[in-house]
MIKOL-332462 format. One record per residue (C-alpha): residue number from 0; residue in three letters; chain; y, z, x. Coordinates in steps of 0.05 Angstrom, whole numbers, always signed. Each point is the difference from the previous one (the first is absolute). Example, Ala and Ser with C-alpha at 12.3 -4.5 7.8 and 13.67 -1.06 7.14 Angstrom:
// MIKOL-332462
<node n="0" res="ALA" chain="A" Y="-90" Z="+156" X="+246"/>
<node n="1" res="SER" chain="A" Y="+69" Z="-13" X="+27"/>
This chain:
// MIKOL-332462
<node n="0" res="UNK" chain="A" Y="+0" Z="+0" X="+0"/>
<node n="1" res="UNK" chain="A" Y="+65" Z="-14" X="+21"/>
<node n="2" res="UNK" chain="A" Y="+30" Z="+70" X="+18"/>
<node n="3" res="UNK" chain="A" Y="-50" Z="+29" X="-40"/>
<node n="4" res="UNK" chain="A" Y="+32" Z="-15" X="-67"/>
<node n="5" res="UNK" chain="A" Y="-50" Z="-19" X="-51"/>
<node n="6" res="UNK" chain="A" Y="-10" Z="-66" X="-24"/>
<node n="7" res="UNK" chain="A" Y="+30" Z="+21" X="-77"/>
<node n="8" res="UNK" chain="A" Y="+65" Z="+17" X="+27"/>
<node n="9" res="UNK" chain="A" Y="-2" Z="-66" X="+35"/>
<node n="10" res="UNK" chain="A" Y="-16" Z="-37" X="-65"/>
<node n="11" res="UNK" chain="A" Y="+61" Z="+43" X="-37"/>
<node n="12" res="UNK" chain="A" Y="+46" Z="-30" X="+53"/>
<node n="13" res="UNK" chain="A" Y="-18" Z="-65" X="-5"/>
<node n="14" res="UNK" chain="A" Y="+8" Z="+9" X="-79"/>
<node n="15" res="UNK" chain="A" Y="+66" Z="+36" X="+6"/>
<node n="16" res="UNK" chain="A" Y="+26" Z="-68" X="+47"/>
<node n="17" res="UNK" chain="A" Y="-34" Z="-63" X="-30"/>
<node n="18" res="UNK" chain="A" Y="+2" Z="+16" X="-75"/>
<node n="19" res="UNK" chain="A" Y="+80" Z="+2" X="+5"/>
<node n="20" res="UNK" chain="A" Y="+3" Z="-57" X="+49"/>
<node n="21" res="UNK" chain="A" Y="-47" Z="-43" X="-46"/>
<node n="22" res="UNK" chain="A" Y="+38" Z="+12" X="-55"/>
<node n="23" res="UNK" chain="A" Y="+70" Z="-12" X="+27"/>
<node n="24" res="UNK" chain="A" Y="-34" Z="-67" X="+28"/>
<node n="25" res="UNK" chain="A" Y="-26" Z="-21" X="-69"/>
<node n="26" res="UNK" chain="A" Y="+66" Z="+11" X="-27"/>
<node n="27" res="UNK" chain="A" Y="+34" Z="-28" X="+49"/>
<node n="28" res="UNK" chain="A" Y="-46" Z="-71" X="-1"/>
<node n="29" res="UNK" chain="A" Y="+12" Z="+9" X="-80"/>
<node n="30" res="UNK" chain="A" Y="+68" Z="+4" X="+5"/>
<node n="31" res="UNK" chain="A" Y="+12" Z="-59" X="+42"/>
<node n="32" res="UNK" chain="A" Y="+36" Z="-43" X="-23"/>
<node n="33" res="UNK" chain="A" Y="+61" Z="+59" X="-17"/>
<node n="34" res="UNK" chain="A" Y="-3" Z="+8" X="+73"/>
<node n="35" res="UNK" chain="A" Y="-57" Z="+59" X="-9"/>
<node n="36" res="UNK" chain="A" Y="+13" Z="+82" X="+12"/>
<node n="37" res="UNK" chain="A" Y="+62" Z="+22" X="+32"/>
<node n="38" res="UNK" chain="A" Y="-13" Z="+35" X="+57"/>
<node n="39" res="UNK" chain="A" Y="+31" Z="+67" X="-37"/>
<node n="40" res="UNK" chain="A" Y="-40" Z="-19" X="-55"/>
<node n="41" res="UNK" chain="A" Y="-68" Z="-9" X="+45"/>
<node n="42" res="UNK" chain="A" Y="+16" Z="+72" X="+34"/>
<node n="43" res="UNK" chain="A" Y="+6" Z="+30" X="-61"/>
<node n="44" res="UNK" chain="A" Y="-64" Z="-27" X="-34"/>
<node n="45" res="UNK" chain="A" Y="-35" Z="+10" X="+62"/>
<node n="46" res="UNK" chain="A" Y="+16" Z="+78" X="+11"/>
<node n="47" res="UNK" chain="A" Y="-8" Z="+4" X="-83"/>
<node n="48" res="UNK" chain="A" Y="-79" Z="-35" X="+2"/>
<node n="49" res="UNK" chain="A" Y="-17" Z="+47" X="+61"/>
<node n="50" res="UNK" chain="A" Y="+25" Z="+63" X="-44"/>
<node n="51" res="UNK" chain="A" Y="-40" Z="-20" X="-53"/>
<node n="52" res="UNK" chain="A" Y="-57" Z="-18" X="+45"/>
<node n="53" res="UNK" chain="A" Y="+5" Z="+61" X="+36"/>
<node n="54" res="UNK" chain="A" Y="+0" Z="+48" X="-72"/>
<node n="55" res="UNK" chain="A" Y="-56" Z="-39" X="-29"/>
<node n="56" res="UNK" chain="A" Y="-39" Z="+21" X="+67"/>
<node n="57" res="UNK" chain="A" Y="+18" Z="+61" X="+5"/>
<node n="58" res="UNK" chain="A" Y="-22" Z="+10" X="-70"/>
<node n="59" res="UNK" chain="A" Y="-60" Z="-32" X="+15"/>
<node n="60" res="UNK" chain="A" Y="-14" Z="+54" X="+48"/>
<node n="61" res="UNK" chain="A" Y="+18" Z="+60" X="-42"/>
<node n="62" res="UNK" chain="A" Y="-52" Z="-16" X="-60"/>
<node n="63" res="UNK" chain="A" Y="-61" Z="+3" X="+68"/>
């Protein structure tokens, strides 16, 4: 292991960064032709996905 993390907390991280990134890209291939996310606009949904990612997991971990 990688300084002995577990491999979970390696799986969370990777959650927490490509579920935001993948969704500011979708939006951002959707939206186009307006010229796609503002960069404001891709912070914000970006640090607002990884919030909600980062509740639902820690959520996830309270019911064990």
């Amino acid at each position: 292991m990688l300084l002995g993390l577990d491999t979970d907390l390696w799986k969370i991280l990777l959650a927490l960064l490509l579920v935001p990134l993948a969704t500011v890209g979708l939006l951002n291939l959707a939206l186009r032709r307006r010229g796609g996310v503002g960069l404001a606009w891709g912070g914000v949904l970006f640090v607002a996905m990884a919030a909600l990612i980062a509740v639902l997991l820690i959520l996830d971990k309270v019911r064990l």
